[in-house]
C-alpha positions in Angstrom: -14.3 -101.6 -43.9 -13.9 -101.6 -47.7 -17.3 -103.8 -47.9 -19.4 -102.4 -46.3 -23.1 -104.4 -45.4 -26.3 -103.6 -46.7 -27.1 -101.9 -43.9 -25.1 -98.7 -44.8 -25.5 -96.1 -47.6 -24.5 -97.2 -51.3 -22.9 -93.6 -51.3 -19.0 -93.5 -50.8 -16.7 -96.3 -51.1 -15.8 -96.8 -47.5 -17.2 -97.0 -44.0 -15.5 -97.0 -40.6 -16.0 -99.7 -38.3 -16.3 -98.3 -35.1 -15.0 -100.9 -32.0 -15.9 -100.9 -28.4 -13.0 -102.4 -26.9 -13.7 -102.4 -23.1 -17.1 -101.5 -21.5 -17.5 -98.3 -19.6 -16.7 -98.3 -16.0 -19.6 -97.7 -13.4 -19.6 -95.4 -11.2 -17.2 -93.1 -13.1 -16.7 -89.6 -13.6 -13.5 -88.7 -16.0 -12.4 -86.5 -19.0 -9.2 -85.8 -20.5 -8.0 -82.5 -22.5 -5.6 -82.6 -25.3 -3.8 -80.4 -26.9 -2.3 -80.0 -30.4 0.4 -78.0 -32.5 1.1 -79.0 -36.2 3.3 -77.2 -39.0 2.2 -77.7 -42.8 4.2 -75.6 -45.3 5.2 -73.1 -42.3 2.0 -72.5 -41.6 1.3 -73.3 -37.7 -2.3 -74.8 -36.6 -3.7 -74.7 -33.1 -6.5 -76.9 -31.3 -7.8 -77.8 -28.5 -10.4 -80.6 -27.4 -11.9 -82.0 -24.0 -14.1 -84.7 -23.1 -16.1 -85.7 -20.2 -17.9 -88.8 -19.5 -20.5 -89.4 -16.4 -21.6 -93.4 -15.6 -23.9 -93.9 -12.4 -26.2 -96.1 -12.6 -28.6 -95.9 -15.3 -27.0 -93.2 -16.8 -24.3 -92.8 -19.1 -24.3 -88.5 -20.6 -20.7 -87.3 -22.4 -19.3 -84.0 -23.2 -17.4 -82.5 -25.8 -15.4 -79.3 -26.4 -13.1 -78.3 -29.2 -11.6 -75.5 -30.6 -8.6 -74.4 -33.2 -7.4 -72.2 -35.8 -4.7 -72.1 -38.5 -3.3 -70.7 -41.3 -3.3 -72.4 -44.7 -2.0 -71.8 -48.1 -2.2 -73.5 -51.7 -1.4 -73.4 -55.3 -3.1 -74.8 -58.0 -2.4 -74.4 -62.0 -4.6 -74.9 -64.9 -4.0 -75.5 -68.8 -6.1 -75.9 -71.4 -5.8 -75.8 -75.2 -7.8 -75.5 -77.8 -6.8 -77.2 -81.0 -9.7 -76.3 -83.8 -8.7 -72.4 -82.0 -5.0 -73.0 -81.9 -4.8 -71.5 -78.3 -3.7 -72.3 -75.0 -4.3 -70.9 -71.7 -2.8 -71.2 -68.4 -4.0 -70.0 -65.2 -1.5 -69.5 -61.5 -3.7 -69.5 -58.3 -2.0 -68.5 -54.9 -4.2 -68.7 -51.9 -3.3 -68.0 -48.4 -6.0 -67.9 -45.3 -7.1 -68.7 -42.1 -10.0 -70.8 -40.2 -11.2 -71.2 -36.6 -13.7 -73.3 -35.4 -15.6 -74.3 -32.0 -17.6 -77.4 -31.4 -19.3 -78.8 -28.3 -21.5 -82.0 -28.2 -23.1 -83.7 -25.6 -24.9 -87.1 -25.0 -27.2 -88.3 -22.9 -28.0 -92.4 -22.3 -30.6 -93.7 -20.2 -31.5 -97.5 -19.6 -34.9 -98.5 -18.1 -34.1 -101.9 -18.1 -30.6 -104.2 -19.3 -32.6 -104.7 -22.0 -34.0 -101.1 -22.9 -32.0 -98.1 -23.6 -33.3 -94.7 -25.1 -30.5 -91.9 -25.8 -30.2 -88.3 -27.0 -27.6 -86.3 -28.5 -26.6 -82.7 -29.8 -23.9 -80.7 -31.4 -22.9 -77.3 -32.2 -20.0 -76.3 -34.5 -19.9 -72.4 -35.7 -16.7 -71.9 -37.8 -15.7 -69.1 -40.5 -13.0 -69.1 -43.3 -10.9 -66.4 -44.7 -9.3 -66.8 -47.9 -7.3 -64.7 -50.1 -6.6 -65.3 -53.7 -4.4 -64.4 -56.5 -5.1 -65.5 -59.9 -2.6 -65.1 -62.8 -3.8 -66.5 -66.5 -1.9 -65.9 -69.7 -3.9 -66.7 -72.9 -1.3 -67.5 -75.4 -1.7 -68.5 -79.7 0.2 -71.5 -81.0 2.3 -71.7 -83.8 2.9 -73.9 -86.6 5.6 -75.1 -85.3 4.0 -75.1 -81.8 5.4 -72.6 -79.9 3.6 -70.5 -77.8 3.0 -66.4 -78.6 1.5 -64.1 -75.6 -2.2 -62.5 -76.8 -2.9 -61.3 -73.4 -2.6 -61.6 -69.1 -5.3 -61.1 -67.1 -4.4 -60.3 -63.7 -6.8 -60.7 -60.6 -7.1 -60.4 -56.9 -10.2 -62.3 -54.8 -11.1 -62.3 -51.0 -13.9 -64.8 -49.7 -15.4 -64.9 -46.0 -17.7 -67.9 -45.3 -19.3 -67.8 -41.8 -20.4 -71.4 -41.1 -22.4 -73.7 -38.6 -23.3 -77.5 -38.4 -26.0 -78.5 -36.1 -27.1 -82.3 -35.0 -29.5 -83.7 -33.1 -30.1 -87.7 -32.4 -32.6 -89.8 -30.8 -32.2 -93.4 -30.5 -33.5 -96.6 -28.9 -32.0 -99.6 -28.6 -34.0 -102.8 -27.5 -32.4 -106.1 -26.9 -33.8 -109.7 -25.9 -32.7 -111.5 -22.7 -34.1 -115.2 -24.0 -31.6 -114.3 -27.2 -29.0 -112.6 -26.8 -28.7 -111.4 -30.2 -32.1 -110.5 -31.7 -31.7 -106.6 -31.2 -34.0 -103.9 -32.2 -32.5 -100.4 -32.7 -33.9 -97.0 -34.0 -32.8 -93.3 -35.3 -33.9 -90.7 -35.7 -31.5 -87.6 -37.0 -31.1 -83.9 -37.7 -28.7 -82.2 -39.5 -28.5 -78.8 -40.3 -25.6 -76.3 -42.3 -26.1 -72.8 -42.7 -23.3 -70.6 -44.2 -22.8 -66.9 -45.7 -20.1 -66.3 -47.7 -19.2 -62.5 -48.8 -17.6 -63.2 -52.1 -15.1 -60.1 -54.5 -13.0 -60.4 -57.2 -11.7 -58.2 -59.6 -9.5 -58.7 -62.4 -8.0 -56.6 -66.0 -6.8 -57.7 -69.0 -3.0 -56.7 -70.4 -1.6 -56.7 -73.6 2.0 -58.5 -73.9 3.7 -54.8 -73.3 1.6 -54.4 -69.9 -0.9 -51.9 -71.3 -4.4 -52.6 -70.0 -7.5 -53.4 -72.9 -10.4 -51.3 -73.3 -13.2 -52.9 -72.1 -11.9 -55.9 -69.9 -11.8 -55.3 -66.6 -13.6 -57.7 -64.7 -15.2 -57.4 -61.0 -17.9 -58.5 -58.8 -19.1 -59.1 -55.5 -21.9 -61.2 -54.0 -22.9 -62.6 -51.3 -24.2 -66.5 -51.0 -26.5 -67.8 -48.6 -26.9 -71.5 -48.2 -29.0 -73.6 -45.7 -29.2 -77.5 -45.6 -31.7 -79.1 -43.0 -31.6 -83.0 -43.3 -33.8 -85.1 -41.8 -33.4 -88.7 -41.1 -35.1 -92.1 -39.6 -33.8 -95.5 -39.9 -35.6 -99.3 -37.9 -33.0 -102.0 -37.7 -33.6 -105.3 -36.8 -31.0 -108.3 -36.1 -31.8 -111.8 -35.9 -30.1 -115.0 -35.2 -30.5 -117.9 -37.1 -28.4 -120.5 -36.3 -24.9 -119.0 -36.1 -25.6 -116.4 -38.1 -27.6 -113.2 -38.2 -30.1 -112.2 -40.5 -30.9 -108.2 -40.5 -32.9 -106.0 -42.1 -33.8 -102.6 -41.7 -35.6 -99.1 -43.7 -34.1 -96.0 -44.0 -35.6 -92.3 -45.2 -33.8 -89.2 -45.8 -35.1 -85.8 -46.3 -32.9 -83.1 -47.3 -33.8 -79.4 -49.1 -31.1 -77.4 -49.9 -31.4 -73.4 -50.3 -29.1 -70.9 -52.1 -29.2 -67.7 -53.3 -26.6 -65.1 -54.8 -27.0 -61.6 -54.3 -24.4 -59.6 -57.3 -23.9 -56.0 -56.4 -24.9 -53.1 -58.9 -21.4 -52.5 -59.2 -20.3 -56.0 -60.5 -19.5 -55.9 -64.0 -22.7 -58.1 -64.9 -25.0 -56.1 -63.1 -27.0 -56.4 -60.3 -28.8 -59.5 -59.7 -30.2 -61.9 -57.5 -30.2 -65.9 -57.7 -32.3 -68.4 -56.0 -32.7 -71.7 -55.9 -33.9 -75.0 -53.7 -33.1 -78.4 -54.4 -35.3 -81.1 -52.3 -33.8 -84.9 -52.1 -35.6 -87.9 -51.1 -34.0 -91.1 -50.3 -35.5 -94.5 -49.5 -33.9 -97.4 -48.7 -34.1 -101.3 -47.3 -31.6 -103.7 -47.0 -31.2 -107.1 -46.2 -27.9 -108.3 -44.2 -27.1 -112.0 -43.9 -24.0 -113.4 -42.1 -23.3 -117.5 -41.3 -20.4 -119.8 -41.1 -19.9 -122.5 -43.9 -17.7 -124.4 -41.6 -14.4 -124.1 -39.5 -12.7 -122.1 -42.0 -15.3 -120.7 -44.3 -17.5 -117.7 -43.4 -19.9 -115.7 -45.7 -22.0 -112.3 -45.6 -23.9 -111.4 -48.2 -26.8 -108.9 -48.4 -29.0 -106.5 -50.4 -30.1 -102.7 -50.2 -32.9 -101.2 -52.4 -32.3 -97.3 -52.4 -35.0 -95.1 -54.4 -34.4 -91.5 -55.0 -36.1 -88.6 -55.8 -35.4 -84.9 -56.4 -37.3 -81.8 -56.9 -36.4 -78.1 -57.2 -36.7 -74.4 -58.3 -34.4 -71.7 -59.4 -35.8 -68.2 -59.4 -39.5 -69.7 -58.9 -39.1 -71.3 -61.8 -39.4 -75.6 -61.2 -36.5 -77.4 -62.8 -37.9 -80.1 -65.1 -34.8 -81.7 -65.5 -34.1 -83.4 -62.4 -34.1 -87.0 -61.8 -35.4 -89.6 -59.3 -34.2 -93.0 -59.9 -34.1 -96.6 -58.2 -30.3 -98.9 -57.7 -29.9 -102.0 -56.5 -26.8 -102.6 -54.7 -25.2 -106.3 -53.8 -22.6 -107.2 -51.8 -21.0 -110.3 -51.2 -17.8 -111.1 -48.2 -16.5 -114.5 -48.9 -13.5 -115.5 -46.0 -11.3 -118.3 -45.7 -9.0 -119.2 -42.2 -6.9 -122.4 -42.7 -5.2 -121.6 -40.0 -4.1 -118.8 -37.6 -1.2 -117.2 -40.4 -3.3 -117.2 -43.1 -6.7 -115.2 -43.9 -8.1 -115.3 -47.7 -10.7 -112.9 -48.6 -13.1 -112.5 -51.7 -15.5 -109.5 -51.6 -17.9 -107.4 -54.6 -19.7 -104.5 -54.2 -21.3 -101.8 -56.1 -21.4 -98.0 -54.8 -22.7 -94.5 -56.0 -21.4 -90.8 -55.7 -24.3 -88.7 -55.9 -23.7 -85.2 -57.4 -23.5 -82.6 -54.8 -25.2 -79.4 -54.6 -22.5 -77.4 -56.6 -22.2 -80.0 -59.2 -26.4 -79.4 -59.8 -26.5 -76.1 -59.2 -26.6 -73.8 -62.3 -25.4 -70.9 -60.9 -21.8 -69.1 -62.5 -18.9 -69.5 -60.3 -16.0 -67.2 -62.4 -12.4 -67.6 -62.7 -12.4 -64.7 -64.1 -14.3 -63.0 -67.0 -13.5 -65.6 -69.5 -14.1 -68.8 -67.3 -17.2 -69.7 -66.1 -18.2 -72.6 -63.8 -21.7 -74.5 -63.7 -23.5 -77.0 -62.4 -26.5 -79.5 -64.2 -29.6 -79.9 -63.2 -30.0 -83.0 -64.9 -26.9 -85.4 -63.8 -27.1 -88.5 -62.6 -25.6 -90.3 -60.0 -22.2 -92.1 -60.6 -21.9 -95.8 -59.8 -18.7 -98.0 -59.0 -18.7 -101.9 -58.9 -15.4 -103.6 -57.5 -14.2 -106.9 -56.6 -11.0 -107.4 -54.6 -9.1 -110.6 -53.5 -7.1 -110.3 -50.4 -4.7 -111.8 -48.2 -3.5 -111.0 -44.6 -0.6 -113.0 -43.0 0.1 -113.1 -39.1 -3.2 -111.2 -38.8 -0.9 -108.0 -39.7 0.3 -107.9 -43.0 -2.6 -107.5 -45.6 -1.9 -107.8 -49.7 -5.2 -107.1 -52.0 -5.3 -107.5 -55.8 -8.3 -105.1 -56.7 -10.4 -104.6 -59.9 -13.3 -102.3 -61.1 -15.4 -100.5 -63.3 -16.9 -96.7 -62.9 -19.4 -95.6 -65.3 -21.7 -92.2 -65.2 -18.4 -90.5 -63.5 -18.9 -87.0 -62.7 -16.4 -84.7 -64.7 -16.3 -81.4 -65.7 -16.2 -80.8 -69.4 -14.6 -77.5 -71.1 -16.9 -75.6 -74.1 -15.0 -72.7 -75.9 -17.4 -69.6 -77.6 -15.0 -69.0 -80.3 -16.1 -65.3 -80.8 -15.9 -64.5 -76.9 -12.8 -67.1 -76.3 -14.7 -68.0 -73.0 -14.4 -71.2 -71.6 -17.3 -72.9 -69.4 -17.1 -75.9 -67.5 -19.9 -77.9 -66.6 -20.1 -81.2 -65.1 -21.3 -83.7 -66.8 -21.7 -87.7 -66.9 -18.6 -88.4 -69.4 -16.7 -90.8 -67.1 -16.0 -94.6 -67.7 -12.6 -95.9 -66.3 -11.7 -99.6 -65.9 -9.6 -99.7 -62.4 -6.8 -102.2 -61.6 -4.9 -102.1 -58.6 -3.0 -103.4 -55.7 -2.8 -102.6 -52.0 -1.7 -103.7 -48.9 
């Protein structure tokens, strides 16, 4: 679902429609277990999932079980050059590790009346990554007549553990209305919590072209992160008809503080020290969703969501000034026209946002190695995407879509050279804009 209603988040540019297909059988106790086996770049992957469902009655409670492992590996190359400088750099990454995971959810639904039902729902997923790293980056001069000449290589060798768990809960109520059928009443409310510890090392040298190591660069660290997210989460949706159409509307609030810290060894080569910081993120919203049929062949839904957002935070007890809390607007519009049973037409808009994730606002140094640096900024703002696609499906099964669109505030990370240290630093920053034409089908 490419447009989604007003109902949903502006965030992200998709949704997925989810479709109940055949109602659950009464009187029915099942499950199923399946198991899989995949191959990606000769590395095998493992896992492992069950599921049991209970109807009797008024009740209706599922469970969930899951488990796997893998191995995975990567590659990924950088360049950069520096014209004012007249240098170029080029860093080889190889990364190999493994993951494992376990998960296990249940659900619990219970109707007091046809009309009335109240639910409850939990999940547990504990999971830890091991990743090894080698990291090979040449720093090279460039020539009049552009060639490349070798200043120095600077080896290095990383190891990561991360230790992991997600945690849900959910609480909902659904009320419908037996004089009409569909006026419906539904409420959430959601918790989400992460927590991970990661143990982080690296170490890395400097050589000259002739494989002789540098006075002075030898590079190492290690530090341990701690991160917790708790989100909390309430949403009141109501539908009603009018006519042949629906009108709905709804409110939304999340609540979501996130807390780091980085703890640097006194035998990193920047000395010992410790990092903290919180970021707290406020988000209200309420929407307005209106569906009706023009006529036989024309249908329209259209609707409106109001999201306002705040943020807050300190790093090292000191509050960050620089954050932002901002209010968007966000239309969307689903124009559809059937002639006939080969032929579906399609005009749709919407707007969207990506807001900037922890690690994107986050100033603390992640390093390459001792000459680049990686930081987040306090102060970005949330990207924002508007498109408008025209689409065709024939037979109900082949589906063409000419596509246009427009991104502005993009989130990008933007390099800064010290000339006297030749250190690079990337931060993010809002220095996107990108006109987007495409077709799909």
């Amino acid at each position: 679902m490419t447009t989604p209603p007003a109902k949903y988040e502006a965030e992200g540019d998709a949704g997925v429609l989810n479709l109940v297909l055949k109602k659950a059988k009464n009187d029915f106790f099942g499950g199923s277990v399946t198991p899989s086996f995949g191959i990606k770049r000769s590395r095998p992957r493992y896992d492992l999932s069950t599921s049991f469902i209970y109807n009797q009655g008024k009740v209706t409670a599922s469970l969930d079980l899951g488990a796997g492992t893998g191995l995975f590996d990567g590659d990924l190359r950088t360049y950069r050059t520096y014209p004012q400088q007249k240098t170029y750099y080029v860093s080889d990454t190889y990364y190999t590790g493994r993951d494992k995971y376990f998960n296990v959810r249940g659900a619990l639904d219970y109707a007091f009346t046809p009309e009335l039902t109240l639910g409850f729902s939990a999940s547990y997923t504990p999971q830890q990554d091991s990743t090894h790293r080698e990291n090979d980056s040449h720093d090279y001069s460039i020539a009049p007549d552009g060639s490349y000449k070798l200043l120095r290589s600077l080896p290095g060798l990383a190891g990561n553990i991360d230790h992991g768990r997600y945690i849900s809960a959910n609480a909902h109520m659904e009320k419908t209305f037996k004089g009409v059928p569909k006026r419906r009443l539904s409420w959430d409310v959601d918790y989400v919590g992460y927590r991970s510890r990661e143990d982080r090392s690296f170490t890395s040298s400097g050589l000259t072209p002739q494989g002789a190591p540098i006075a002075g660069s030898d590079f190492r660290f290690n530090a341990l992160t701690d991160q917790h997210i708790d989100s909390y989460i309430a949403s009141l949706d109501y539908v009603e008809p009018l006519g042949k159409g629906t009108l709905g509307f709804g409110a939304k609030g999340a609540w979501t503080r996130t807390s780091n810290s980085s703890d640097y060894d006194a035998a990193s080569t920047m000395g010992e020290h410790h990092d903290k910081i919180r970021f707290d993120e406020q988000v209200y919203a309420l929407y307005a969703d209106f569906k009706h049929p023009l006529s036989e062949t024309w249908s329209l839904r259209t609707g409106l969501r109001m999201e306002y957002t705040h943020t807050a935070g300190e790093n090292n007890g000191r509050r960050l000034e620089n954050l932002r809390s901002y209010l968007n607007v966000f239309p969307t519009l689903f124009l559809g026209y059937n002639p006939n049973d080969r032929h579906a037409f399609s005009l749709s808009s919407t707007v969207r946002l990506n807001r900037p994730d922890f690690s994107q606002l986050s100033p603390f140094a992640n390093y390459e190695n001792q000459y680049t640096i990686m930081r987040g900024k306090e102060d970005l703002r949330a990207a924002k995407r508007a498109r408008l696609a025209l689409g065709y499906t024939f037979l109900g099964a082949l589906n063409f879509q000419l596509n246009g669109g427009y991104l502005w505030d993009g989130i990008t990370q933007v390099i800064r050279l010290d000339p006297a240290t030749n250190r690079g630093s990337y931060t993010y920053e809002n220095a996107e804009k990108t006109w987007i034409v495409g077709t799909g089908e």
